[in-house]
C-alpha angles and dihedrals in degrees: 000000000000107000121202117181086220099066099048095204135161109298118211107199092242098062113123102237098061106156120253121283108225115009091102094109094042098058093024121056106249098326097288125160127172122214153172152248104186121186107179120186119253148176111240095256101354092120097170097058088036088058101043083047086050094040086048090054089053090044096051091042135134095269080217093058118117097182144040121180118196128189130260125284088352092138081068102019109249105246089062081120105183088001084084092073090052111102091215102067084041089056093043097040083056085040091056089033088063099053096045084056087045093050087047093068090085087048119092096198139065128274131205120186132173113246132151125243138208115208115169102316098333137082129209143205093233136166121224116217110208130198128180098321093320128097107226102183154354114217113190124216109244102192101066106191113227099167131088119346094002135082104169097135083069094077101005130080119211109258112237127215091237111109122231132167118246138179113229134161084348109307131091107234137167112263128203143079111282117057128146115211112208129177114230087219116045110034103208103048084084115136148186138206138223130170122225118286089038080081095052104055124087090252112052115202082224094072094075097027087061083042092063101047114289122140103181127029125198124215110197088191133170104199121162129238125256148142110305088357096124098043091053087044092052093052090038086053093037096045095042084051086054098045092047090040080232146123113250123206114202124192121183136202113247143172120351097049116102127294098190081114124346137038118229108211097199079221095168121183140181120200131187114208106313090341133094102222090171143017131169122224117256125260091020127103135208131070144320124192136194147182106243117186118223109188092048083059095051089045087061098055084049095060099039097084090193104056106119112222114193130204105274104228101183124035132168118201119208136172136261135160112236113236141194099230110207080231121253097181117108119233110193116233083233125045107165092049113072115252093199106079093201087067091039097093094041096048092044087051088055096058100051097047095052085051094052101043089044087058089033095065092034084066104037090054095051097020134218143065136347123228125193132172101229107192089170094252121123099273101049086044092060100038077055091059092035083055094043086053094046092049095045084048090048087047078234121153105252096218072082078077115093116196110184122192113186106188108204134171094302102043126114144211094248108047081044098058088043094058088043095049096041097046088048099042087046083055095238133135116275127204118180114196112166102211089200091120106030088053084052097048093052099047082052094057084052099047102238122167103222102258117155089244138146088262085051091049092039093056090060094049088050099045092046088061099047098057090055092050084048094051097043092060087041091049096032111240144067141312109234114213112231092185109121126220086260092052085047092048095042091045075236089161140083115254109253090355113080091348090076133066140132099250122016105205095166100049101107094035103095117213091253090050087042090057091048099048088044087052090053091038087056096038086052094039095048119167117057099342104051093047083059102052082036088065095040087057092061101044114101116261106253139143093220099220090141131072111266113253097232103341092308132102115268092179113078119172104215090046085062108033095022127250121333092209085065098039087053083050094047091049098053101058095027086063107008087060105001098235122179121254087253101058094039086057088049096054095040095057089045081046089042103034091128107039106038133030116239088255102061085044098058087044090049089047085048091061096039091061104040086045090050087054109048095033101063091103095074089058094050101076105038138155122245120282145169120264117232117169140002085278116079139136095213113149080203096068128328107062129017108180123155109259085230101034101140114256081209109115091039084058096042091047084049096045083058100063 
């Protein structure tokens, strides 16, 4: 089929001309797009004010906007009842019709507005989609309510998947309830539409509408207000975006339709894939707009292996300039960490409690102690608790519990009395082997000169583990890994020292994540015990491998290897949805506006990559752990990279910003 741009038509899937998989980055900065919820006000049939409120919403909208997404019904108003067999609401609803697609012909973007539609006998819920002063298309809503407070299957006819061609408001247009809309620019801003209720029923038209391709789906809905309603709608919305690995974009009917009976809140959201980016406040009307992100949309069906993709039969192709947006979206400085704190102490629970079944039943399948090295820092603080909670869960005595500091050239008093304090207030068992000599000894059997080299600082990492191998055959049980998921993506860990352990029950927590738990801990906890995780949380993240300057610690981690809280950054979008550099740059100077300069980003990012690389053989080796999060480094099972793949093209792509 010869396709021109200019003469949108029905697609079949196997037409010639499909537009290209893949080059959306490439012509369209990141995978961006920005969108819409509208809710404009109306008068319950009065189409001609309803379409001049709707016309002065396009005219007024963000010039960078894809996407608006009008109610339902909101040409006529929805609560017009028996009016909608009058013909002449139905002639006025295709008269105002006409005017809101020929205002649209100053308007870059896609419009979808709610009309009804008379095709033979019968009328339909349907959804216009706009483009630039064309109709491209009518989708009809296939779930028609007819309990409680609706009676649409009184006027309105249940839409059916099969395509036919219509005329309406001038143009001739494919009708029927399943249509994909795809750019023939850019691949993945392809969308489908369902109407209200569709959204309500066990079996979604979305479903199949995501399944064949579809990575935003828009609702046009009218639901009435009512106790609890908007609660239940945002985790309907938020939970249909996750299972369609999609963004959703909700519009509600508001203020103007009628009150004889029922209040319409005009509550629009827009969700991206299990998160609510954007929500309007009820009662209100006008327009709320958001960043989506497409290719991390279409990364995520990618990965997801079982995602079960389905031929797309009708297709309809529009088209839309591609655009760099100067970003609006918020990205949080810390990812890993909730940013509800309503969720905070829930979440937190959950950690810890995966941490410490996954060691309970480590230990109650092999039996015996726990030994950890606690060097009062904030790792071996929260093994410590993960260890206190599998032991109360297993009814064991926690003097089975032994917590080893082993002082050597670079500790310090603090960090010391805070091992000490913290091993004796928690009730375990405390040994206390200063490693001075022996680390001297060896360094001497190697002839080394003394330096404070990587080879000075390494001995006392080694020698630190083996004592604790040694102790847990001695003492008859297990040594528990305190590394977190930063130190394992940085390769910030001695090989065979601090790397190794029996059981890592801090390998999916990230630095950022670690500091956080051990503050709740300490806040729950309170007395002794949390003063003294109170002050472990303050002091500076350090290993400690280099004499103290005047008591105090001269080796602090983030001034060697950058700041954890943008590594942790770095490493979330870098795995969790495999972003480029480039992008992870953009969104962390947007993230970081106010606390580093676009130049110490892109060095720390440097580093982050070029670490991530060379490191992996570190991770490839590792002991057992717990997985947290969807974020975790395991060679088991959730990343498998080649210890000597080429960091190469990530810094060349960086090199490029």
């Amino acid at each position: 089929m010869k396709f021109d741009l200019d003469e949108v038509q029905l697609r079949s899937v196997h037409a010639p001309d499909r537009p290209l998989r893949g080059r959306m980055d490439i012509i369209m900065k990141d995978g961006f797009l920005r969108v819409a919820a509208a809710t404009p006000k109306i008068k319950v049939s009065d189409c001609e004010f309803n379409a001049e409120s709707i016309c002065e919403i396009i005219r007024n909208a963000d010039k960078d906007c894809a996407l608006i997404v009008f109610p339902e019904l909101c040409v006529t108003g929805y609560t017009n009842g028996d009016l909608f067999l009058q013909n002449v609401l139905l002639g006025a609803a295709e008269k105002a019709t006409e005017k809101i697609i020929k205002t649209t012909q100053n308007y870059d973007g896609v419009v979808i507005v709610g009309v009804p539609f008379v095709h033979g006998a019968q009328l339909f819920n349907c959804g216009a989609v706009v483009c630039k002063g064309r109709l491209l298309a009518l989708v009809s809503k296939k779930n028609i309510p007819v309990y409680s407070e609706f009676y649409e299957m009184r006027h309105f006819t249940p839409g059916k998947d099969e395509i036919t061609i219509v005329n309406y408001a001038g143009f001739e247009v494919p009708f029927g309830a399943s249509q994909i809309f795809r750019c023939a620019e850019i691949y993945d801003f392809c969308f489908g539409v369902e109407i209200s209720n569709d959204l309500w029923v066990a079996k979604q038209p979305s479903i199949e509408l995501a399944r064949s391709g579809a990575l935003i789906i828009a609702n046009l809905s009218a639901s009435s207000d009512a106790v609890g309603r908007d609660r239940y709608k945002r985790n309907l919305v938020a939970v249909q975006s996750a299972r369609l690995s999609a963004a959703y974009i909700y519009s509600d009917a508001g203020l103007g339709e009628s009150s004889t009976d029922l209040v319409f809140s005009g509550h629009n959201i827009i969700a991206e894939n299990g998160v609510i980016l954007k929500e309007s406040k009820k009662y209100e009307t006008g327009t709320i707009y958001t960043d989506i992100d497409l290719s991390k949309l279409s990364y995520d069906r990618r990965r997801i292996s079982t995602y079960d993709s389905a031929e797309c039969k009708n297709e309809v192709l529009f088209s839309y300039k591609p655009r760099e947006l100067k970003l609006e979206r918020h990205f949080s400085k810390s990812p890993f960490v909730p940013f509800d704190n309503t969720d905070m102490k829930e979440r937190f629970e959950d950690i810890l409690n995966i941490q410490s079944v996954g060691l309970a039943q480590r230990l109650e399948k092999i039996g015996g102690n726990a030994i950890i090295g606690l060097s009062g820092g904030l790792d071996s603080a929260l093994a410590l608790l993960v260890t206190l909670r599998a032991f109360d869960r297993l009814g064991k005595d926690r003097s089975g519990i032994h917590c080893v500091t082993m002082p050597c050239f670079g500790t310090t008093s603090r960090t010391l009395d805070n091992a000490r304090s913290l091993a004796n207030v928690c009730g375990s068992t405390l040994h206390e082997i200063d490693i001075s000599e022996t680390v001297r000894s060896h360094l001497k059997d190697i002839n080394h000169d003394g330096s404070h080299d990587v080879t000075f600082e390494n001995a006392q990492a080694r020698e630190r583990t083996q004592v604790l191998m040694d102790l847990s055959n001695k003492l008859g049980g297990i040594v528990i890994g305190t590394g977190d998921l930063s130190e394992l993506a940085l390769g910030w860990a001695t090989y065979n020292g601090d790397h190794m352990s029996m059981y890592a029950v801090n390998c999916s927590v990230p630095k950022t994540l670690v500091r956080h738990l051990v503050a709740f801990e300490a806040d729950r906890l309170s007395g002794e015990q949390g003063r003294v995780l109170t002050d472990i949380v303050n002091t500076p993240v350090s290993p400690e491998l280099l004499p103290p300057e005047n008591g105090v610690i001269s080796q602090k981690t983030e001034d060697l290897v950058g700041p954890y809280e943008l590594h942790d950054f770095f490493l979330y979008y870098f795995l969790r949805f495999a972003y480029p550099p480039s992008k992870i740059y953009r969104i962390a100077c947007i993230a970081f506006n106010d606390a580093y300069s676009s130049k110490v980003i892109k060095k720390w990012l440097t580093v982050f990559i070029k670490r991530f690389f060379t490191q992996q053989f570190k991770r490839s080796c590792l002991p057992d752990g717990p997985r947290v999060g969807s974020v975790a480094l395991s060679p088991r099972g959730d990343w498998r990279m080649p210890s000597d793949a080429s960091v190469n093209l990530w810094l060349k792509e960086l090199e490029q910003i």
